[in-house]
KOLSELUM-578675 format. One record per residue: x, y, z of N, C-alpha, C in turn. Coordinates in steps of 0.2 Angstrom, whole numbers, plus 5000, padded with zeros to 4 digits. Layout:
N
XYZXYZXYZ/...
# end
This chain:
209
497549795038497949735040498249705035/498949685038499249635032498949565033/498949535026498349475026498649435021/499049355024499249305019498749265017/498749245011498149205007498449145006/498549065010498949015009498548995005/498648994999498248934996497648984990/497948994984497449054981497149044976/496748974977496248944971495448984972/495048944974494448964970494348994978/494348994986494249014989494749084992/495349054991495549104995495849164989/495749144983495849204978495449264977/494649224979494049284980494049304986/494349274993494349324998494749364999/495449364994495849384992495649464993/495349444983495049494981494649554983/494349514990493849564993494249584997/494449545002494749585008495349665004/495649644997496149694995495549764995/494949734990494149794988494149854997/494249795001493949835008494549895011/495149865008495749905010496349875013/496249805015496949775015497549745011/497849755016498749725010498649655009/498549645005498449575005499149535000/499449475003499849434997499549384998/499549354991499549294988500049254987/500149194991500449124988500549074983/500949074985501149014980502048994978/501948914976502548894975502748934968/502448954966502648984958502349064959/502449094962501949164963502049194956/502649184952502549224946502049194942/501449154943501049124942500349154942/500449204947499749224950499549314947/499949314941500049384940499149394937/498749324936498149354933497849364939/497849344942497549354951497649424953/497949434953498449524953498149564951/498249544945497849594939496949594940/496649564941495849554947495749594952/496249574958496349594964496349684963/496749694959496949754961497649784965/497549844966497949884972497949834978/498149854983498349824988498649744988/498849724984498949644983499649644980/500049584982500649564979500649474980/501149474976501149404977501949354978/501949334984502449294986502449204987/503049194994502849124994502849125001/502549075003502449075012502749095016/503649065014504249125019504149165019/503949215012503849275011503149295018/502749265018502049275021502249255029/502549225032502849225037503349275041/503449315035503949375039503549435039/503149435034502749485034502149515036/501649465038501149465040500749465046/500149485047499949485054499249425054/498849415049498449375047498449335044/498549255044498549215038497849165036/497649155030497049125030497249085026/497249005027497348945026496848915022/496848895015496448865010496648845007/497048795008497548745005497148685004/497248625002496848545002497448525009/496748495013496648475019497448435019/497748385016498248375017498848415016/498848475014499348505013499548555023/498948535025498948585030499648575036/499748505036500248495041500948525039/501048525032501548565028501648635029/501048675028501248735028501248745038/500948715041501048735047501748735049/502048685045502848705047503248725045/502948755037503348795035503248895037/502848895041502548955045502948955051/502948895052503448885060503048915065/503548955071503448985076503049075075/503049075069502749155066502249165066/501749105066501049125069501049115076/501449135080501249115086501049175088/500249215093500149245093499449315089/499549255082499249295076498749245076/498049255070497849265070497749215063/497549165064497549085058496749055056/496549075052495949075048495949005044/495748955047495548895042494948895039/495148875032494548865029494448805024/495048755026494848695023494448645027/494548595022494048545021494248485022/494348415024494348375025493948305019/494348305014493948265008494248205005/494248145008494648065006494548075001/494148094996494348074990494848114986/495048164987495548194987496448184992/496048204998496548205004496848135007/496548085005496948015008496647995014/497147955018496847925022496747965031/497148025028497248065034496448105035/496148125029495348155028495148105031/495048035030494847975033494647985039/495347965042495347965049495048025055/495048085051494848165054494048145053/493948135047493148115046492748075053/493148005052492747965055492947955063/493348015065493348045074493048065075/493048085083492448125085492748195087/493148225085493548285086493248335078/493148375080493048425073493748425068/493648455062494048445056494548505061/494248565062494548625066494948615071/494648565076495348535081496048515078/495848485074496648435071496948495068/496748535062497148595062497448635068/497048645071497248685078497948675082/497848595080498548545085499148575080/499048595072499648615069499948655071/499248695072499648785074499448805081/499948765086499848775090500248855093/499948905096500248955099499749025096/499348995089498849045085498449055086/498049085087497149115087497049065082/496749025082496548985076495648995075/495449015069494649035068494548955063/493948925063493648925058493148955055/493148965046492949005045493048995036/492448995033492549005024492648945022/492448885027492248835025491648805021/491248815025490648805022490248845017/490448865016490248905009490448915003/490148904996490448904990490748954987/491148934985491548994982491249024978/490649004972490449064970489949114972/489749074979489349104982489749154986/490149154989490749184992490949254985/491049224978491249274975490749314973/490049314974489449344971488949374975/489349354984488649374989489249444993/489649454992490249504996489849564993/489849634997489749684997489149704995/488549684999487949674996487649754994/487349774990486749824988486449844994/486549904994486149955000485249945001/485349915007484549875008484349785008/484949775006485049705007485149685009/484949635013485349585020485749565018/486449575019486849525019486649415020/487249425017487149335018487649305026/487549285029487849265035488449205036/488849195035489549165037489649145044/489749065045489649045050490349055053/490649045060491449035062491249005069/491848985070492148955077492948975081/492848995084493449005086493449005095/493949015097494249015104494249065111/494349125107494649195112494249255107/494149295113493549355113494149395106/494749405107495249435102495149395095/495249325095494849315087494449345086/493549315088493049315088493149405085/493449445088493249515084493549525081/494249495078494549485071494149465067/494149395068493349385061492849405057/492449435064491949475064492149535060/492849565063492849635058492949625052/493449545049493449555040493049525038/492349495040491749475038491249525036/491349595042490949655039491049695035/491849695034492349725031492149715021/492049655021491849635016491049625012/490549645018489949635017489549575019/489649535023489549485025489349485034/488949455034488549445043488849395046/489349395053489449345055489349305059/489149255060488849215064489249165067/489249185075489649125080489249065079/489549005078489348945079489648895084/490148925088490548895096491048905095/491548855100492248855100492348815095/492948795094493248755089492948675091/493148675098492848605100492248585099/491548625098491048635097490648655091/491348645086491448675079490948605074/490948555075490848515072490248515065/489748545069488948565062489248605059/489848635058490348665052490548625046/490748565049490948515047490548495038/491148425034490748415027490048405030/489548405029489048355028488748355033/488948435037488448435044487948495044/487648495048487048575047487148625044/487648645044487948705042488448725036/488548645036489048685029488448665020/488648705019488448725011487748775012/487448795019487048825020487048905019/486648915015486649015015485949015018/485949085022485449115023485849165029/485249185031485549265037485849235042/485649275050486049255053485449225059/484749255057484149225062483949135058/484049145051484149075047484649025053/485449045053485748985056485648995064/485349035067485149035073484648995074/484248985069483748935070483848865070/484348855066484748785060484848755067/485148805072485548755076485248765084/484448775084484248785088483948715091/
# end
């Protein structure tokens, strides 16, 4: 699968990585791509590096990891290309970072996952890769033969995401775990049941039992 990495800091540059280990084409973004040649160089084979035009023309999957404020930007600078495909959020919503827009996503009753959804409207939109640490993310992928995997929670809307996800969740060594629709997405959320949680997937079956 071709796979755009919006956003290639500390989250979307390790699933970069992994998803390229598993066999996909993967590009990295950025306003400077000629920036990311040590990313590259990590990644390996399958991986290049462009800018979001670029990842608009070319791509079947994009996976959003940008700071929560930037999200309404890229969604326009993607335009009508995700409509269709297959939109992987994995930011965060953080005032002290994002302003007063985190603010207000925060203190609604709408999940963080809704409000992006309204960006990208016409997309399979998942949540997914939020709640978990990056270096947890870069140290628990493709576990040792006999090892439970670690379990990664998602949200998403249509039976065609739900097995997109699921398949680059396995793809990389990771158990996935539905936790609802987007609308029901919420114990994803900062500071809710589930984010910052590792364990399996009978662990978050219980969490939110």
């Amino acid at each position: 699968m071709n796979i755009a990495i919006i956003g290639s800091g500390n989250i979307g540059g390790n699933l970069g990585i992994h998803l390229a280990k598993a066999g996909h084409q993967v590009l990295f973004t950025s306003r400077h791509p000629d920036e990311l040649s040590g990313l590259l160089e990590k990644a390996g084979k399958n991986t290049r590096s462009g800018t979001v035009a670029d990842a608009a023309d070319a791509s079947e999957l994009f996976l959003i990891a940008v700071p929560f404020k930037m999200v309404p930007q890229v969604a326009h600078e993607l335009g009508h290309t995700v409509h269709g495909r297959v939109v992987i959020d994995a930011s965060n919503p953080y005032p002290e970072r994002d302003g007063q827009m985190a603010r207000d996503v925060r203190q609604s009753n709408v999940p963080a996952s809704g409000y992006t959804a309204k960006w990208f409207q016409g997309a399979e939109v998942v949540k997914a890769f939020n709640t978990i640490h990056w270096q947890t993310l870069r140290d628990r992928a493709f576990p040792a033969e006999g090892t439970k995997p670690l379990a990664i929670p998602y949200a998403a809307d249509t039976q065609a995401a739900r097995e997109t996800i699921e398949e680059l969740l396995k793809d990389i060594g990771f158990a996935p775990f539905y936790a609802g629709t987007l609308a029901d997405s919420e114990e994803m959320d900062v500071d809710q049941s589930l984010y910052g949680m590792e364990g399996s997937v009978e662990d978050f079956e219980a969490k939110l039992a």
